[in-house]
TORKE-772310 format. One record per residue (C-alpha): residue number from 1; residue in three letters; x, y, z. Coordinates in pm, 1 decimal. Layout:
REM TORKE-772310
<i:NUM, aa:Ala, c1:X, c2:Y, c3:Z>
...
***
This chain:
REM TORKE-772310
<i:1, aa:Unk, c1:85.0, c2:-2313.6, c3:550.1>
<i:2, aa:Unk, c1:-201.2, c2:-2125.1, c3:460.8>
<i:3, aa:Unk, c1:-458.5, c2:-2273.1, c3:202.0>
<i:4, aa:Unk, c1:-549.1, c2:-2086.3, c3:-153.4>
<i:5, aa:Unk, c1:-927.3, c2:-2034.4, c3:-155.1>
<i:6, aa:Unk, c1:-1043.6, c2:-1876.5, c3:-478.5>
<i:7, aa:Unk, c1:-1057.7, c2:-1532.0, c3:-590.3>
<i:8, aa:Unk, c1:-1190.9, c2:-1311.8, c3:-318.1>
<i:9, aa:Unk, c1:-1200.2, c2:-933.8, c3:-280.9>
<i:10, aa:Unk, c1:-1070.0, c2:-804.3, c3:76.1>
<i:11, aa:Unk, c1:-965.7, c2:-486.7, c3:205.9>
<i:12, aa:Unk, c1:-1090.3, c2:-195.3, c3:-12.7>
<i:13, aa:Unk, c1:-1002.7, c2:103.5, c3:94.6>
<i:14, aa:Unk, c1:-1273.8, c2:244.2, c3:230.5>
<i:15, aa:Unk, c1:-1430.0, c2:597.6, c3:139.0>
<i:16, aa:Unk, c1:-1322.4, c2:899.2, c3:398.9>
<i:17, aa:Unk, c1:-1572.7, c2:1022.4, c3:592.4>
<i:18, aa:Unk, c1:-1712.4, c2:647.3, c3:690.4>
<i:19, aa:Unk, c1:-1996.6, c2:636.4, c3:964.6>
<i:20, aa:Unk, c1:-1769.6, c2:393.4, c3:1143.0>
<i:21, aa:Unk, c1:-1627.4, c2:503.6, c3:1487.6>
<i:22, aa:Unk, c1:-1342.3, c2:735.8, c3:1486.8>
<i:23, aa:Unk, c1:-1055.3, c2:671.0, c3:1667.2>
<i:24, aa:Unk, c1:-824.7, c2:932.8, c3:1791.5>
<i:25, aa:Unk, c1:-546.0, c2:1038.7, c3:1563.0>
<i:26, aa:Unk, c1:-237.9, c2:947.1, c3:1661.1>
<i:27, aa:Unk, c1:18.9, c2:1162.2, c3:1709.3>
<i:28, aa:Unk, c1:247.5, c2:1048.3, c3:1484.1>
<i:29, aa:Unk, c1:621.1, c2:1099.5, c3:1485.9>
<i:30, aa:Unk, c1:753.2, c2:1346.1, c3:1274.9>
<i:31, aa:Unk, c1:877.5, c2:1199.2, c3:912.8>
<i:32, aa:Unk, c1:1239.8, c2:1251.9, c3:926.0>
<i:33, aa:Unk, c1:1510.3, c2:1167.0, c3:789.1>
<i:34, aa:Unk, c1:1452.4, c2:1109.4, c3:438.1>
<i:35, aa:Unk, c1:1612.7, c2:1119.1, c3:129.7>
<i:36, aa:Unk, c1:1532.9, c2:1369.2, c3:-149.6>
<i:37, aa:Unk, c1:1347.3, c2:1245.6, c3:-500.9>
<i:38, aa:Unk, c1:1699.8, c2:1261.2, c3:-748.5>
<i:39, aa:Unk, c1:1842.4, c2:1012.9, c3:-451.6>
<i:40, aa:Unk, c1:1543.0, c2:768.0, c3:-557.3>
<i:41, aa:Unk, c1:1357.0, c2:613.4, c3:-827.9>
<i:42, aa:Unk, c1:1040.0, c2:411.4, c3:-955.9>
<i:43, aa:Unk, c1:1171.1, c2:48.9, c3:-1004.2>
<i:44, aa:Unk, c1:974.2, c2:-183.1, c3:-1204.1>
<i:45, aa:Unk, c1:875.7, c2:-530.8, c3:-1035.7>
<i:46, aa:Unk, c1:609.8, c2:-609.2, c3:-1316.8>
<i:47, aa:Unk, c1:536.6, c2:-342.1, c3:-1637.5>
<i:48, aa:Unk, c1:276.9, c2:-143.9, c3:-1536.7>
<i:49, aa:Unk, c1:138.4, c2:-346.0, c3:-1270.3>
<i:50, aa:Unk, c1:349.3, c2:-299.3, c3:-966.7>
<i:51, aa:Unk, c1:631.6, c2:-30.3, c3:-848.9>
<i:52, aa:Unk, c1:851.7, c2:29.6, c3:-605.4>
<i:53, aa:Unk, c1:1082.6, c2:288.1, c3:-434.0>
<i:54, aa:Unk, c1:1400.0, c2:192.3, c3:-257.5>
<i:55, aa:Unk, c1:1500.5, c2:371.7, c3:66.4>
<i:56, aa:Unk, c1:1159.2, c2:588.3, c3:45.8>
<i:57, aa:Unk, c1:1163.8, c2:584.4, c3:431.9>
<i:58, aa:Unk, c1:1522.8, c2:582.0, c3:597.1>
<i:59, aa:Unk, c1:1629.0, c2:299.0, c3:858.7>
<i:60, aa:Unk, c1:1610.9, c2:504.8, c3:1149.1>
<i:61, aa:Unk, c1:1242.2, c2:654.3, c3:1079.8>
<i:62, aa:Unk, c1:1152.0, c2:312.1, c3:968.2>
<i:63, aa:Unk, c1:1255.8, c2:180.1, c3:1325.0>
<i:64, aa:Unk, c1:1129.7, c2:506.3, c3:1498.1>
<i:65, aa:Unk, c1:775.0, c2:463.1, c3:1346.8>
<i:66, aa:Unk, c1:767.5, c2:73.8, c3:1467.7>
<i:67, aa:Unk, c1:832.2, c2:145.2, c3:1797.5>
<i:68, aa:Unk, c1:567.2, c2:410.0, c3:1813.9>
<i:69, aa:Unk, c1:342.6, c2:180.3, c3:1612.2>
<i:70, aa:Unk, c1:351.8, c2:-67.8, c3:1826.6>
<i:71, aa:Unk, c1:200.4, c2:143.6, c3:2129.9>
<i:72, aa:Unk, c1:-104.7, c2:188.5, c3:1928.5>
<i:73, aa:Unk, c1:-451.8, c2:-31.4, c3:1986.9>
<i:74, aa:Unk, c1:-424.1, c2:-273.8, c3:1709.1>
<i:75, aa:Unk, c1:-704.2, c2:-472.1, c3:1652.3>
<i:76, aa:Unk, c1:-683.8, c2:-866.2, c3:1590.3>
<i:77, aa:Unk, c1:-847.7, c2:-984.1, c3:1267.3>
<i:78, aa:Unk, c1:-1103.3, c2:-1245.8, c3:1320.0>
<i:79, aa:Unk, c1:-980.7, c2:-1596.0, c3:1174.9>
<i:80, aa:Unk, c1:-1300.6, c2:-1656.0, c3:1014.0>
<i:81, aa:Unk, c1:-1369.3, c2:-1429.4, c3:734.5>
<i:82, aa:Unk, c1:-1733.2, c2:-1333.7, c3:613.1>
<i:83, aa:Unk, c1:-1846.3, c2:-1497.5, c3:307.0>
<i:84, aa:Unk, c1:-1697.9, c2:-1365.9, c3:-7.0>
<i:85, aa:Unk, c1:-1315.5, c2:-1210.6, c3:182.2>
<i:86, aa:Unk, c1:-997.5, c2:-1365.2, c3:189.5>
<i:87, aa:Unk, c1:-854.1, c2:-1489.4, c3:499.7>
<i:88, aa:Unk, c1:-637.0, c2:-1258.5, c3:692.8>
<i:89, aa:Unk, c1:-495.3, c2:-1275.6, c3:983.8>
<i:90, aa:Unk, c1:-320.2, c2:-993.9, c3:1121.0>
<i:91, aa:Unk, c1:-331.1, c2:-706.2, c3:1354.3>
<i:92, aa:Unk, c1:-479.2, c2:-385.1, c3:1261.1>
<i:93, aa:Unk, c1:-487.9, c2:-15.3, c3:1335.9>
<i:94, aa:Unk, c1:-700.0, c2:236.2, c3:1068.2>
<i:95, aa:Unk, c1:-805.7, c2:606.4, c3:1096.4>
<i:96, aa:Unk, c1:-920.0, c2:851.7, c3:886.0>
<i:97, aa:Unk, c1:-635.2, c2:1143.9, c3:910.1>
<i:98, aa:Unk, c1:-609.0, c2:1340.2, c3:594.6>
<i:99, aa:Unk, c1:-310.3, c2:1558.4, c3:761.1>
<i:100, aa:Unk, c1:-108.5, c2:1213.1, c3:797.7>
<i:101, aa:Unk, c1:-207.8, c2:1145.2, c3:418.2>
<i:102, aa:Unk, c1:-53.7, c2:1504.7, c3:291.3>
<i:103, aa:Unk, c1:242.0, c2:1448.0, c3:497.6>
<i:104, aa:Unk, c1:274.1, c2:1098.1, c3:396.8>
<i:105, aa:Unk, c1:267.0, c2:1192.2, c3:48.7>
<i:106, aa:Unk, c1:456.8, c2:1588.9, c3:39.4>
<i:107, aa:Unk, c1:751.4, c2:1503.7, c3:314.5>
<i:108, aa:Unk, c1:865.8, c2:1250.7, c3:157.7>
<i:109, aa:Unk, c1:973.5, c2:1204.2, c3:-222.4>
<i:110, aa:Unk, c1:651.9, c2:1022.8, c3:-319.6>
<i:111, aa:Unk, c1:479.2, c2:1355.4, c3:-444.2>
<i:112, aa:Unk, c1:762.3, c2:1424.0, c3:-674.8>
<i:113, aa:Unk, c1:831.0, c2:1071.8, c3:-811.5>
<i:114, aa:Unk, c1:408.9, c2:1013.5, c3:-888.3>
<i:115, aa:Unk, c1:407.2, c2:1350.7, c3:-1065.4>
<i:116, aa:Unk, c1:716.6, c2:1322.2, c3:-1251.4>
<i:117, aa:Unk, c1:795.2, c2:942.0, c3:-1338.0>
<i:118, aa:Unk, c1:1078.1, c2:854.3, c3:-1465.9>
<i:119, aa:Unk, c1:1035.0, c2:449.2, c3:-1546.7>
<i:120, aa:Unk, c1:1336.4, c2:239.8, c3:-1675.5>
<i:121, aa:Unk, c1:1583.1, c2:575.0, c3:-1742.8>
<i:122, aa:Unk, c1:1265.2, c2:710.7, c3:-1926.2>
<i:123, aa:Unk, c1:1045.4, c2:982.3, c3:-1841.3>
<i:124, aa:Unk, c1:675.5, c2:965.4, c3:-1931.7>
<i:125, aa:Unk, c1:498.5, c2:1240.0, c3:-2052.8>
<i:126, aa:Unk, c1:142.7, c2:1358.9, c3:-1963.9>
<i:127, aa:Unk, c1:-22.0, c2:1133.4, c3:-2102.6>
<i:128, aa:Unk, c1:188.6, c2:835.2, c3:-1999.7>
<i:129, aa:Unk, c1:143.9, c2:972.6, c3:-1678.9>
<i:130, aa:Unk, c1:-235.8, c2:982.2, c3:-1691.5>
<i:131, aa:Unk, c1:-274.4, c2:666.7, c3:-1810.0>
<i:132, aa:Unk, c1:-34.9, c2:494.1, c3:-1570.9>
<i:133, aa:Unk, c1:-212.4, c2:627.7, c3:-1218.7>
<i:134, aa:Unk, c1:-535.7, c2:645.5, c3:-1405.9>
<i:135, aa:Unk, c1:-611.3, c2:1011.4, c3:-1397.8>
<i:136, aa:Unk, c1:-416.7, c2:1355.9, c3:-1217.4>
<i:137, aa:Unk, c1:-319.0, c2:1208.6, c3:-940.6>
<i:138, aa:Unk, c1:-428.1, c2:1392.3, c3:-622.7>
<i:139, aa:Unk, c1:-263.7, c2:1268.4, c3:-341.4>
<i:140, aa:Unk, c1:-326.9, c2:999.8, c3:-108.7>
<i:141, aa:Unk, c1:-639.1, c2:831.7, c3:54.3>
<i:142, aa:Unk, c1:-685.1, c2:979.8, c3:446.2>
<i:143, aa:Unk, c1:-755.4, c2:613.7, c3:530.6>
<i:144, aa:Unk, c1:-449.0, c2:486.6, c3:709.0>
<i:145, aa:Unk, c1:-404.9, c2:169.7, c3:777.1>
<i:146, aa:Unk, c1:-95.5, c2:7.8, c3:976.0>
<i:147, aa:Unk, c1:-58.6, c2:-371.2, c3:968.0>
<i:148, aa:Unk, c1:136.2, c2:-622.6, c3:1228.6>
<i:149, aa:Unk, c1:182.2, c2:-956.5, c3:1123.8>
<i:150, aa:Unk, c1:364.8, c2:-1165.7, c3:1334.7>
<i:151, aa:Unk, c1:478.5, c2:-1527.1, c3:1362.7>
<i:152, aa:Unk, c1:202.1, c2:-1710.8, c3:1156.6>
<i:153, aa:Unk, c1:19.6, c2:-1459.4, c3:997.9>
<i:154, aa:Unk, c1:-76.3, c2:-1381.4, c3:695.6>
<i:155, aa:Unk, c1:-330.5, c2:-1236.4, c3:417.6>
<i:156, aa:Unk, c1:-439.1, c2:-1509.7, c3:156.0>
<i:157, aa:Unk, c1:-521.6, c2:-1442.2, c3:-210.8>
<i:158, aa:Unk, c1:-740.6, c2:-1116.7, c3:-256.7>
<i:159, aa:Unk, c1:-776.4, c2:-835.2, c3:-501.8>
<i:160, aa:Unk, c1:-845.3, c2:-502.9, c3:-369.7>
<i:161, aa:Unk, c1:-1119.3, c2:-245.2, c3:-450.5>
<i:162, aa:Unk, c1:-1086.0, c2:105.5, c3:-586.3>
<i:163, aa:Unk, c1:-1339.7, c2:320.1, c3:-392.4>
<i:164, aa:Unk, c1:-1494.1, c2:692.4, c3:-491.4>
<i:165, aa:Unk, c1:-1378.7, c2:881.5, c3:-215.5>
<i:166, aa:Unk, c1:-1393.9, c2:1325.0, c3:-138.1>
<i:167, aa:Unk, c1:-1065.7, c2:1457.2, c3:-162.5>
<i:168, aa:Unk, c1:-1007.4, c2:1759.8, c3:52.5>
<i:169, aa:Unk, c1:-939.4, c2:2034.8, c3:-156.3>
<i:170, aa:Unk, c1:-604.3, c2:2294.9, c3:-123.3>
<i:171, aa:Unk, c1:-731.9, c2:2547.4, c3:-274.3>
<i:172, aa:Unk, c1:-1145.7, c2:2551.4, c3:-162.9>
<i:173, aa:Unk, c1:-1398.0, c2:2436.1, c3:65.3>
<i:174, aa:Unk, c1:-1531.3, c2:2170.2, c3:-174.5>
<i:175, aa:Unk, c1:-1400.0, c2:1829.2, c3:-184.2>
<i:176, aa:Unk, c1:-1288.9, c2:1685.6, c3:-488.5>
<i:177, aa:Unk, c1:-1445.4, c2:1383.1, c3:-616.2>
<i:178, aa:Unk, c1:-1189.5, c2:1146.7, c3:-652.1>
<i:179, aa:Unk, c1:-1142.8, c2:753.8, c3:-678.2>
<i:180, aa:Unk, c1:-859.1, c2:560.6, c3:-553.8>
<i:181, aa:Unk, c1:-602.6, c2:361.3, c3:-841.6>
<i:182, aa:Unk, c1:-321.1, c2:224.4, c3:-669.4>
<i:183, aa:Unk, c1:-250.4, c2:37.0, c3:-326.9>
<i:184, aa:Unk, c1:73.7, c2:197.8, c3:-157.2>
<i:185, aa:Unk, c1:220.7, c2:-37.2, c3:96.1>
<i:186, aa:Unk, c1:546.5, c2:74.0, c3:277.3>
<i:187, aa:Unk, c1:743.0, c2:-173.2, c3:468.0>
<i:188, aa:Unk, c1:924.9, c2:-91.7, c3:815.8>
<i:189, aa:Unk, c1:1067.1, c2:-457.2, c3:834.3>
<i:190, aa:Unk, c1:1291.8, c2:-728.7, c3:663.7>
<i:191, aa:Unk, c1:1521.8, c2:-961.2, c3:731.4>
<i:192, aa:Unk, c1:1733.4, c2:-696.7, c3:807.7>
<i:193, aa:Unk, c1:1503.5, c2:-635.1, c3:1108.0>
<i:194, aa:Unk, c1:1462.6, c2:-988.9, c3:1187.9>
<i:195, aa:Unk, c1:1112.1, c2:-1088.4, c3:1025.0>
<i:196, aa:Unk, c1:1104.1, c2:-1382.7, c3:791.3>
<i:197, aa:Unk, c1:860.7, c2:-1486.6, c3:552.7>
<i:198, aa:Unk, c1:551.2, c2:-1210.0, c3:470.1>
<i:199, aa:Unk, c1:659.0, c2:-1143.5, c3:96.3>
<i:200, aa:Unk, c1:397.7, c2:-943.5, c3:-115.6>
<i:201, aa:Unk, c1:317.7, c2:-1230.6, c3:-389.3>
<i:202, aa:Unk, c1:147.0, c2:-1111.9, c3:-760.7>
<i:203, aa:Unk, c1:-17.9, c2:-1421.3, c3:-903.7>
<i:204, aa:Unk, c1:-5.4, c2:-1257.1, c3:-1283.7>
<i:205, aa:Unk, c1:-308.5, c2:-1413.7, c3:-1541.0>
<i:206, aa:Unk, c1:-229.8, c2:-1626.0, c3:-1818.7>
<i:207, aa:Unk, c1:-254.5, c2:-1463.5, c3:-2160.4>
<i:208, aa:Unk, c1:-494.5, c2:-1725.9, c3:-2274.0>
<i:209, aa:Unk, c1:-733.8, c2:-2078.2, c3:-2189.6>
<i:210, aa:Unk, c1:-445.7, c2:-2191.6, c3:-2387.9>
<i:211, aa:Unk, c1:-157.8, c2:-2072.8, c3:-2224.2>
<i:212, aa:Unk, c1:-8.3, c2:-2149.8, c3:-1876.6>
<i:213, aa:Unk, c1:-27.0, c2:-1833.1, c3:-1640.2>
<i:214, aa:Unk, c1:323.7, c2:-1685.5, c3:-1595.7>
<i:215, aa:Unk, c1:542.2, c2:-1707.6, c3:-1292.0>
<i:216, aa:Unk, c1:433.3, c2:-1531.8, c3:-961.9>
<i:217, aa:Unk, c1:607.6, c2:-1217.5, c3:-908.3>
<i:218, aa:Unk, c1:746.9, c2:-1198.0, c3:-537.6>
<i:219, aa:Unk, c1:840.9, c2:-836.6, c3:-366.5>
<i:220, aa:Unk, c1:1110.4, c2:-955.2, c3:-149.3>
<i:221, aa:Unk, c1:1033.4, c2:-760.4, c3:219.3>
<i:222, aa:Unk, c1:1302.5, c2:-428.6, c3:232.1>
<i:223, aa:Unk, c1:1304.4, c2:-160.3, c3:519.9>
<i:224, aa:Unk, c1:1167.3, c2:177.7, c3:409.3>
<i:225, aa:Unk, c1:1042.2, c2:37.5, c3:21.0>
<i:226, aa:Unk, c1:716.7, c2:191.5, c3:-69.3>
<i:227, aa:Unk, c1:568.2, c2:-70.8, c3:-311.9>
<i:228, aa:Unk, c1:309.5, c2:39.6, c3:-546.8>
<i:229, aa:Unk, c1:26.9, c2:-208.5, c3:-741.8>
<i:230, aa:Unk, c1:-301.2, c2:-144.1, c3:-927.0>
<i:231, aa:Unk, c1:-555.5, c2:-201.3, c3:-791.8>
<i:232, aa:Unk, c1:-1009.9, c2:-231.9, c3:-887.0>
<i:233, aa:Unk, c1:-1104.4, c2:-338.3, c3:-1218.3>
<i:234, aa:Unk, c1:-683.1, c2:-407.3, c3:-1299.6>
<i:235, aa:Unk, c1:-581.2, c2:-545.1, c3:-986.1>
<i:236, aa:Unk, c1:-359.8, c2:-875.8, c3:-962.6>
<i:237, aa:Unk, c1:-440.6, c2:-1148.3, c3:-725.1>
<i:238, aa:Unk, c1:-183.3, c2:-1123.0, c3:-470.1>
<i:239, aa:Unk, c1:-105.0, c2:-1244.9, c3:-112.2>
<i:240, aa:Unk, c1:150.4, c2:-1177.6, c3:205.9>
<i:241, aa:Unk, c1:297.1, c2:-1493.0, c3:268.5>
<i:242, aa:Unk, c1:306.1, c2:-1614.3, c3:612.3>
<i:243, aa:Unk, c1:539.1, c2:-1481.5, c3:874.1>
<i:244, aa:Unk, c1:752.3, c2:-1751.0, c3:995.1>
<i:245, aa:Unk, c1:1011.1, c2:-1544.7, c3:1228.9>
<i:246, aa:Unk, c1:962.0, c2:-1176.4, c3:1392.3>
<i:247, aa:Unk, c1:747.3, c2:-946.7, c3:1265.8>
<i:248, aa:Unk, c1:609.0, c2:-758.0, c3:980.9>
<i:249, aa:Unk, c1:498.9, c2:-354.6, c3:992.3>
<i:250, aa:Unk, c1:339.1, c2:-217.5, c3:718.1>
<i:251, aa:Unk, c1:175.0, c2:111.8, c3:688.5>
<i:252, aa:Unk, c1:-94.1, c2:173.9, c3:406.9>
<i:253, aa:Unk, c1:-289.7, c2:386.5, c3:186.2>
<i:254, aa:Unk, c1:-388.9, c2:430.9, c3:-184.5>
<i:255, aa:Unk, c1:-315.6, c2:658.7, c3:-404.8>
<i:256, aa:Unk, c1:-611.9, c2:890.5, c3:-565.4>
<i:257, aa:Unk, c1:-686.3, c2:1062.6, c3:-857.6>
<i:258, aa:Unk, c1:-938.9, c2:1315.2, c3:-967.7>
<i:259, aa:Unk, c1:-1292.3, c2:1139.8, c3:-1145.4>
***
């Protein structure tokens, strides 16, 4: 198993319009089937902390989007990390494609649960609102990142980074400054799909020097979920377990909200 280093910060998301190389977008399968927002819900794994949505992405799209993910050039993570990151090991594929990101975010029910949450049978008010994504939430980062992990791999304690990003604007040329709040991670395995092992773990902070730190919190792997946790300044330490049968597809971004 995996050793626990101490805290590290790994995999900000990184702001669009990077100097890196570009790869090609993809051209991605359509998103469909999916079910409509008053089919779905915000579920709460830990009170303001970290969120999920059932059944955001249906079976069949789920298994349609691995297949086509896995024709794409994924990248190997290097064992040894630089000084200062958590060790990951994984496969990678990320590209900046702020169509993706709107589609992502409007064809599914994720626009209309972030803009109207209804938490626990309750449903929060502007302000609530506000203060849970951190601001008027935009949209979601163009950075798009799909992760493979397969039979022993994994992503050891981190944090991750919020990041000031440009937001392409709907309704002008400028770009609206923006800054990213929450990490989105959707999962297109489970057991169901025959992948074992690879559950998102929340290592919560004791209270007080005093007081033992509670439980970990552990989002069990679930085809289609969309999980969502803080992240910068409020982030948890957290971890993907190591895969121990099949493999694990995960396709992320970060939510963003007007600075």
């Amino acid at each position: 198993m995996p050793s626990k280093p101490t805290k590290t910060k790994k995999d900000a998301a990184k702001p669009t319009g990077s100097a890196q190389s570009v790869p090609p977008r993809p051209n991605w399968p359509p998103i469909s089937p999916v079910l409509p927002a008053a089919d779905l819900s915000l579920a709460t794994l830990l009170a303001d902390q970290v969120l999920t949505i059932s059944q955001l992405w249906t079976t069949s799209l789920c298994k349609t989007y691995v297949n086509f993910l896995s024709t794409l050039p994924l990248t190997t993570t290097p064992g040894k990390p630089k000084r200062g990151e958590a060790v990951r090991v994984n496969d990678r594929f990320q590209v900046d494609d702020p169509i993706f990101a709107e589609r992502l975010w409007s064809s599914t029910a994720l626009k209309e649960i972030v803009e109207n949450p209804v938490i626990d049978g309750e449903a929060l008010n502007e302000r609530q609102k506000r203060e849970l994504w951190g601001g008027e939430a935009l949209g979601l980062n163009s950075n798009i990142r799909v992760y493979r992990y397969s039979k022993g791999q994994y992503f050891d304690q981190h944090y991750d980074d919020s990041n000031n990003i440009s937001f392409p604007s709907t309704s002008s040329q400028s770009a609206v400054p923006a800054k990213t709040t929450w990490t989105l991670l959707l999962y297109l395995s489970s057991p169901a799909t025959g992948c074992k092992g690879g559950e998102t773990i929340f290592h919560p902070e004791a209270p007080s020097k005093r007081e033992a730190a509670p439980p970990p919190i552990v989002a069990e792997l679930e085809v289609g979920m969309a999980l969502l946790h803080r992240h910068g300044k409020d982030c948890l330490l957290h971890e993907g377990r190591e895969v121990t049968e099949g493999e694990k597809w995960i396709i992320r971004s970060d939510l963003c909200v007007k600075r």
